[in-house]
Chimera marker file (.cmm) of the C-alpha trace (Angstrom):
<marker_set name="trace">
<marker id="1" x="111.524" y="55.061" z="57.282" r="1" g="1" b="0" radius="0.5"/>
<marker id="2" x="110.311" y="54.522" z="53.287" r="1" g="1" b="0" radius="0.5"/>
<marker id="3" x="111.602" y="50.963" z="53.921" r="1" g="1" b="0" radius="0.5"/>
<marker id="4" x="108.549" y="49.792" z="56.461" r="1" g="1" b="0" radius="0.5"/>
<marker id="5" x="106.016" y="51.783" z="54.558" r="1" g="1" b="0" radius="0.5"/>
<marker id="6" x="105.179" y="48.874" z="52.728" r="1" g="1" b="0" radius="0.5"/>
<marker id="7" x="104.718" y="46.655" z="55.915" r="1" g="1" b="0" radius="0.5"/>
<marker id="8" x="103.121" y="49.662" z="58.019" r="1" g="1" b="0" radius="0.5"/>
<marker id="9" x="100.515" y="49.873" z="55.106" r="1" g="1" b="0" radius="0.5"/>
<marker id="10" x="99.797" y="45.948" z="55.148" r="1" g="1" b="0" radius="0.5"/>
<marker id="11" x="99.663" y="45.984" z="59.034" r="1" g="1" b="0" radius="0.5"/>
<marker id="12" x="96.902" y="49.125" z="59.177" r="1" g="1" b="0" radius="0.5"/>
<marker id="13" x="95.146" y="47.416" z="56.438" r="1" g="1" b="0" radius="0.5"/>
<marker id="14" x="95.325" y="44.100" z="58.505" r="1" g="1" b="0" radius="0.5"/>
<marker id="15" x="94.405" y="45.658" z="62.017" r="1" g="1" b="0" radius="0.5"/>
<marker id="16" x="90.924" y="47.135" z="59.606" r="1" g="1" b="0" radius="0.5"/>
<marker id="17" x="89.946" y="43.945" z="57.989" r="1" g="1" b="0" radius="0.5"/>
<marker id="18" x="91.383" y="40.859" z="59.962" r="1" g="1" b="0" radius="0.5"/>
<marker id="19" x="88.791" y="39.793" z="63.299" r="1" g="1" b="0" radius="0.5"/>
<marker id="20" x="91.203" y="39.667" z="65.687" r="1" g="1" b="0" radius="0.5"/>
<marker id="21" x="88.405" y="38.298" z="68.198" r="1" g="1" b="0" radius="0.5"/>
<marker id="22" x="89.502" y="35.084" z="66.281" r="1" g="1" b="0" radius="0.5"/>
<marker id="23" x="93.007" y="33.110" z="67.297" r="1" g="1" b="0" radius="0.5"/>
<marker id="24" x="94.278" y="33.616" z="63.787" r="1" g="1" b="0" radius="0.5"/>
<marker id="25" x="93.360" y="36.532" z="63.089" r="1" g="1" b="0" radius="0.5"/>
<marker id="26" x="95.420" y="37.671" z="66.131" r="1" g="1" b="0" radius="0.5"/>
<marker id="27" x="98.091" y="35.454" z="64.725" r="1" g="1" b="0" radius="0.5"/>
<marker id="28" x="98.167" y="37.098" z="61.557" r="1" g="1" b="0" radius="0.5"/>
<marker id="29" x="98.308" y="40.770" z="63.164" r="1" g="1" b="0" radius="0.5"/>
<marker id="30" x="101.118" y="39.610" z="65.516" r="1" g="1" b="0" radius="0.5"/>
<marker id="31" x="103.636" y="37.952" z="62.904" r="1" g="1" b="0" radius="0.5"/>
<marker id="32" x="102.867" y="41.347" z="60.937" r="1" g="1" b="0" radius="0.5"/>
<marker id="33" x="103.622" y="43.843" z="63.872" r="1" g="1" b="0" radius="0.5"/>
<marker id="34" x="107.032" y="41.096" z="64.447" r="1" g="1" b="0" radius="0.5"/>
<marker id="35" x="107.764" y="41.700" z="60.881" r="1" g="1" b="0" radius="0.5"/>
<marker id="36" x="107.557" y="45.301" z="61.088" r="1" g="1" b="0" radius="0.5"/>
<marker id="37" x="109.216" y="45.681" z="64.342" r="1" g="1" b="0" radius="0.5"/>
<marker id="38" x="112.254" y="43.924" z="63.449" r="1" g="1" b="0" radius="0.5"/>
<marker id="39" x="112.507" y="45.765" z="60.682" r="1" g="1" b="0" radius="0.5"/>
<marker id="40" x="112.944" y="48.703" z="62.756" r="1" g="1" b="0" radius="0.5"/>
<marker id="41" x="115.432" y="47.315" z="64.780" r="1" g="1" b="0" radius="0.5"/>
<marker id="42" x="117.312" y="46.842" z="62.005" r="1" g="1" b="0" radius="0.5"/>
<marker id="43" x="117.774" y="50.550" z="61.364" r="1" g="1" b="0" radius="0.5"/>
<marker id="44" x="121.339" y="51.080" z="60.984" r="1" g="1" b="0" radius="0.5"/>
<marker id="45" x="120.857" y="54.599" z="63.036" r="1" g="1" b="0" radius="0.5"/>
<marker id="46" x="119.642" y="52.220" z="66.045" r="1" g="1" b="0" radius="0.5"/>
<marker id="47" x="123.218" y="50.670" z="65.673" r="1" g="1" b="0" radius="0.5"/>
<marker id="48" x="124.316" y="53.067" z="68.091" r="1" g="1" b="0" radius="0.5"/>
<marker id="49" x="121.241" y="53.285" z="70.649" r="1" g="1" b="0" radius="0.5"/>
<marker id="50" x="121.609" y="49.572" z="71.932" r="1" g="1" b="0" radius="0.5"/>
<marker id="51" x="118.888" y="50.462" z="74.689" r="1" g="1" b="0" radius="0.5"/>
<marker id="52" x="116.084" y="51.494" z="71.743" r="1" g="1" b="0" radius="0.5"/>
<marker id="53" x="117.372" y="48.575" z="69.708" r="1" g="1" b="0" radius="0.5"/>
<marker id="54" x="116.732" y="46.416" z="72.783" r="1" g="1" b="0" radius="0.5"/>
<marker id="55" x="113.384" y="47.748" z="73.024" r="1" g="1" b="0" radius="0.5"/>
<marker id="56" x="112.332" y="47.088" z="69.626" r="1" g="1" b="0" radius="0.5"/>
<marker id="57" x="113.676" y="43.712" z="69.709" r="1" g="1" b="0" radius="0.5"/>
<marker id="58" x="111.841" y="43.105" z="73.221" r="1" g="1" b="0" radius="0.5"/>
<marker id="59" x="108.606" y="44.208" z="71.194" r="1" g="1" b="0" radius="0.5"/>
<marker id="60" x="109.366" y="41.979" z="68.053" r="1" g="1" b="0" radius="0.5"/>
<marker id="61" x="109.853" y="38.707" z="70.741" r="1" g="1" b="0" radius="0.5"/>
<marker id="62" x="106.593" y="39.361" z="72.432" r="1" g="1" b="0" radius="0.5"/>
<marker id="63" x="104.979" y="39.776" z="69.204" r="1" g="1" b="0" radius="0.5"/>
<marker id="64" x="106.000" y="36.694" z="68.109" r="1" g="1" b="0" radius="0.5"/>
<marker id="65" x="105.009" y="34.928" z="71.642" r="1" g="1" b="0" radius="0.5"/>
<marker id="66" x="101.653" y="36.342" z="71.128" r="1" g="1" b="0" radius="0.5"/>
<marker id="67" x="101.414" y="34.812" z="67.115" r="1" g="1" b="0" radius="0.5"/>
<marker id="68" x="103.092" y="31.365" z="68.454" r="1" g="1" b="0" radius="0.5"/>
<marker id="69" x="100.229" y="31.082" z="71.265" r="1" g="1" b="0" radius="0.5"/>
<marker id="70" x="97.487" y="32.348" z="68.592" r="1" g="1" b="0" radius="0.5"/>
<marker id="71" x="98.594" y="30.114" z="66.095" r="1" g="1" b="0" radius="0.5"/>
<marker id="72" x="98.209" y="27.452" z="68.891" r="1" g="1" b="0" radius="0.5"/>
<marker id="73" x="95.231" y="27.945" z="70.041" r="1" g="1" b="0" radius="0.5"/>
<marker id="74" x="93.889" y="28.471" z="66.121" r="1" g="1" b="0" radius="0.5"/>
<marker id="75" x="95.300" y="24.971" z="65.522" r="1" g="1" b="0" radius="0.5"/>
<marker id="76" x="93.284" y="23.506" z="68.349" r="1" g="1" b="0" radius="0.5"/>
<marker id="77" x="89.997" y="24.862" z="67.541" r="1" g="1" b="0" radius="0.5"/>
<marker id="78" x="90.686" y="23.431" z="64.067" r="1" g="1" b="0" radius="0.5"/>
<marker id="79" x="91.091" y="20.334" z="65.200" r="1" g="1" b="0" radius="0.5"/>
<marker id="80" x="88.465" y="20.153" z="67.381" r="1" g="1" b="0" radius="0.5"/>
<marker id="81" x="86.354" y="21.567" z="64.694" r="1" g="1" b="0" radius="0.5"/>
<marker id="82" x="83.619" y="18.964" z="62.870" r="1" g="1" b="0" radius="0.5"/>
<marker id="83" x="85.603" y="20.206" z="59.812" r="1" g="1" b="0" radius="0.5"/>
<marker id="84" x="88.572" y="18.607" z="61.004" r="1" g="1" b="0" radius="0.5"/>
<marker id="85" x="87.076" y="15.680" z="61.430" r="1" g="1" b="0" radius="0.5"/>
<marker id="86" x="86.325" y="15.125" z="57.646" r="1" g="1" b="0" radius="0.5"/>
<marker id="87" x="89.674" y="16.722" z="55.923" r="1" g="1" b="0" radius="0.5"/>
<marker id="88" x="91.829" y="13.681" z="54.590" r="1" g="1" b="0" radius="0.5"/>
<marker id="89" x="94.897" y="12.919" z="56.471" r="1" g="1" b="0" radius="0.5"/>
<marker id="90" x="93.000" y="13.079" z="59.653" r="1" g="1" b="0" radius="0.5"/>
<marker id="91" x="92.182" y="10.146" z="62.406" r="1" g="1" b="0" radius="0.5"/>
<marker id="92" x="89.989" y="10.755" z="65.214" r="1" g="1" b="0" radius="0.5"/>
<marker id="93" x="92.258" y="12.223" z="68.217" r="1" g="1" b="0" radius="0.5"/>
<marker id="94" x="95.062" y="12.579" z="66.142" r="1" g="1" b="0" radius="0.5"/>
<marker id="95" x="96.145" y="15.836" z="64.675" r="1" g="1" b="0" radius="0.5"/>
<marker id="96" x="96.077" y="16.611" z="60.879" r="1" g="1" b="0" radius="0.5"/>
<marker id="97" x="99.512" y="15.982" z="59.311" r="1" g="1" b="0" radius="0.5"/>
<marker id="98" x="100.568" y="18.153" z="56.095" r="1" g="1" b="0" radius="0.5"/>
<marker id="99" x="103.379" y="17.040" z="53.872" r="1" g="1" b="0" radius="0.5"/>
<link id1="1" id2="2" r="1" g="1" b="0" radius="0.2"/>
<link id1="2" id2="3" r="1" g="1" b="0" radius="0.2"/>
<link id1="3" id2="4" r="1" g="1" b="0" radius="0.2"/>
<link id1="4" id2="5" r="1" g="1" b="0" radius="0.2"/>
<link id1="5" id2="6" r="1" g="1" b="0" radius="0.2"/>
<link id1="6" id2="7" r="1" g="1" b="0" radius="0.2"/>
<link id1="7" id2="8" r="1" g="1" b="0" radius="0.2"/>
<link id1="8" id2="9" r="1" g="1" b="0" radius="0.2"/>
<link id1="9" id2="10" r="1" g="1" b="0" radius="0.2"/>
<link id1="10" id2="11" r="1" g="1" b="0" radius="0.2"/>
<link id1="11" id2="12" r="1" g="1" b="0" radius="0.2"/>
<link id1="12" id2="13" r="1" g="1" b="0" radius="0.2"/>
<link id1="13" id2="14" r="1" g="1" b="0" radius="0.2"/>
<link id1="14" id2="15" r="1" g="1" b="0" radius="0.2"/>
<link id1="15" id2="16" r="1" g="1" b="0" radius="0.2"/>
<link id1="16" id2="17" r="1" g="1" b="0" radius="0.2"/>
<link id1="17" id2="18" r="1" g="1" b="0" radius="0.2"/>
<link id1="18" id2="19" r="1" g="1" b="0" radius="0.2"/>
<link id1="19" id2="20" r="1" g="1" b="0" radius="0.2"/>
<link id1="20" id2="21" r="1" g="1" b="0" radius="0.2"/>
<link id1="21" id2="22" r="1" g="1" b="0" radius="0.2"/>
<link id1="22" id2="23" r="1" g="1" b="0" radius="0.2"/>
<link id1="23" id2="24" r="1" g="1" b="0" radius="0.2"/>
<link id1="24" id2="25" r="1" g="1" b="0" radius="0.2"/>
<link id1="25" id2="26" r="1" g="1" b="0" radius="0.2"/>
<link id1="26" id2="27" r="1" g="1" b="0" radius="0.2"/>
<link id1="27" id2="28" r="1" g="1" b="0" radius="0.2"/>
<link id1="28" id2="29" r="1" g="1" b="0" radius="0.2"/>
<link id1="29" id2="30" r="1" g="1" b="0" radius="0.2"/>
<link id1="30" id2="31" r="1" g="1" b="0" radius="0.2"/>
<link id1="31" id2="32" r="1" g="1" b="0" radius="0.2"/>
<link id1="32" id2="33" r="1" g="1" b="0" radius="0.2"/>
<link id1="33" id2="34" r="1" g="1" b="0" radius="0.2"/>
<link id1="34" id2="35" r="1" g="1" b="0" radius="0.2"/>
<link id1="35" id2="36" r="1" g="1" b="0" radius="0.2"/>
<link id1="36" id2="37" r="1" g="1" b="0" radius="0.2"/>
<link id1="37" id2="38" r="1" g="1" b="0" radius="0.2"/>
<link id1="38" id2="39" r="1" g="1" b="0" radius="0.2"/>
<link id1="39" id2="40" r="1" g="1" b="0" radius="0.2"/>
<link id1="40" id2="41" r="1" g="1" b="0" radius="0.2"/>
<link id1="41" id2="42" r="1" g="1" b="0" radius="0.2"/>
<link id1="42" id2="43" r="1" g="1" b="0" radius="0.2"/>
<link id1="43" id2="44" r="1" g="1" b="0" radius="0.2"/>
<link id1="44" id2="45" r="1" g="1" b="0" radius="0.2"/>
<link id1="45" id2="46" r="1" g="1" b="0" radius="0.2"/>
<link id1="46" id2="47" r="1" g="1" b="0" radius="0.2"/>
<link id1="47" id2="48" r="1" g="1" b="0" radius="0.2"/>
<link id1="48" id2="49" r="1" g="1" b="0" radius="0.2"/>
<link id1="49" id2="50" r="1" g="1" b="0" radius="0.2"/>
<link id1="50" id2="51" r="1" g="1" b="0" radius="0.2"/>
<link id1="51" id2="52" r="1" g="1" b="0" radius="0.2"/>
<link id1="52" id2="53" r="1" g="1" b="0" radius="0.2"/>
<link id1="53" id2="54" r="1" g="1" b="0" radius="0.2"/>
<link id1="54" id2="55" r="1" g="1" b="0" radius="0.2"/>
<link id1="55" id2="56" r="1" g="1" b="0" radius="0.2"/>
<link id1="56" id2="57" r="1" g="1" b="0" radius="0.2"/>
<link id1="57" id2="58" r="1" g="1" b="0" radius="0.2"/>
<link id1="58" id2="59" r="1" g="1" b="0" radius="0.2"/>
<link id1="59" id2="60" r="1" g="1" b="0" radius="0.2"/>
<link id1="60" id2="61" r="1" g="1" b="0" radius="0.2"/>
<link id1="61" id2="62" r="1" g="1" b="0" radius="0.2"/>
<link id1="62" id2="63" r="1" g="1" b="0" radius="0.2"/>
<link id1="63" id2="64" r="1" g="1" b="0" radius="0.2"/>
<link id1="64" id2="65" r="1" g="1" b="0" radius="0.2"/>
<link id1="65" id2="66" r="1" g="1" b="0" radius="0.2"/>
<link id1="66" id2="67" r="1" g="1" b="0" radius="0.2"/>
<link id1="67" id2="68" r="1" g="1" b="0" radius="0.2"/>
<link id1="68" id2="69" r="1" g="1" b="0" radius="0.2"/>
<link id1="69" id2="70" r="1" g="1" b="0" radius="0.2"/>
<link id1="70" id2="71" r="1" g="1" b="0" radius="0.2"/>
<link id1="71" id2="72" r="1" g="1" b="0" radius="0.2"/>
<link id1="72" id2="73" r="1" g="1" b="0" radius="0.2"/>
<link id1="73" id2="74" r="1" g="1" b="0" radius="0.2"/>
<link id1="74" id2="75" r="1" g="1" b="0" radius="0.2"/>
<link id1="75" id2="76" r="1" g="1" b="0" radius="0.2"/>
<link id1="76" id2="77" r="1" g="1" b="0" radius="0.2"/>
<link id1="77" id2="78" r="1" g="1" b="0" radius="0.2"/>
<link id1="78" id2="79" r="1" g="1" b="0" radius="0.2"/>
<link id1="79" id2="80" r="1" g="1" b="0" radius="0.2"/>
<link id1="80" id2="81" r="1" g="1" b="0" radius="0.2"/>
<link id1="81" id2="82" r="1" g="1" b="0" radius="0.2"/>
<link id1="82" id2="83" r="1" g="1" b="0" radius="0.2"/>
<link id1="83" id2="84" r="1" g="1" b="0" radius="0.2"/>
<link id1="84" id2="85" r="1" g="1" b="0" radius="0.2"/>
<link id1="85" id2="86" r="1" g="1" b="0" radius="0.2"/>
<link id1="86" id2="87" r="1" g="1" b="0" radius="0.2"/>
<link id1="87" id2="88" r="1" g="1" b="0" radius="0.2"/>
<link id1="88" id2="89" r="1" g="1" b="0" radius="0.2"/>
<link id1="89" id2="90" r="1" g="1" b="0" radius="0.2"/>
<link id1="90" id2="91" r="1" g="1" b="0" radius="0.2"/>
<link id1="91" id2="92" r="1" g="1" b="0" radius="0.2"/>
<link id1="92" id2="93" r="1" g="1" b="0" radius="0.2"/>
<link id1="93" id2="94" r="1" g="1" b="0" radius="0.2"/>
<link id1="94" id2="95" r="1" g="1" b="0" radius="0.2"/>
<link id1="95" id2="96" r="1" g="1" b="0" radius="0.2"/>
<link id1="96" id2="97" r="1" g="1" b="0" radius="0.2"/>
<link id1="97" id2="98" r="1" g="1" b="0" radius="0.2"/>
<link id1="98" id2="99" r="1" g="1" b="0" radius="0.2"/>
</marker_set>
């Protein structure tokens, strides 16, 4: 368990400070609680409980699901922002491109 500490520490302090009312702040959370879950999966103890390994990884996929359709809808509002509109690299309808 001492191995997640680290990440269960970052992902309380996240779920305090981050406004997950916002798409990427829910992004954020949700690549965290992937990280953290995966990590768990990787247990070697888990190696032999396939069904709770399953589990975990089932969590870790929908957590990233949730981040991927966050990070989506936080790249949207950015664009449609009048923010967007003035960064460089950016034409009207067209989404910002970063090299």
């Amino acid at each position: 368990m001492a191995d997640t500490d680290t990440l269960e520490n970052v992902l309380d302090r996240a779920r305090e400070h981050i406004d997950r009312n916002e798409a990427l702040g829910e992004a954020q959370v949700a690549v965290l609680e992937a990280a953290l879950t995966l990590f768990r999966a990787g247990r070697p103890q888990l190696a032999e409980l396939p069904q709770e390994r399953t589990e975990l990884l089932r969590d870790a996929l929908a957590a990233v699901r949730a981040a991927t359709v966050a990070t989506g809808i936080a790249v949207t509002r950015a664009h449609r922002s009048p923010v967007a509109a003035q960064l460089p690299g950016t034409l009207p309808g067209r989404p910002a491109v970063r090299l």
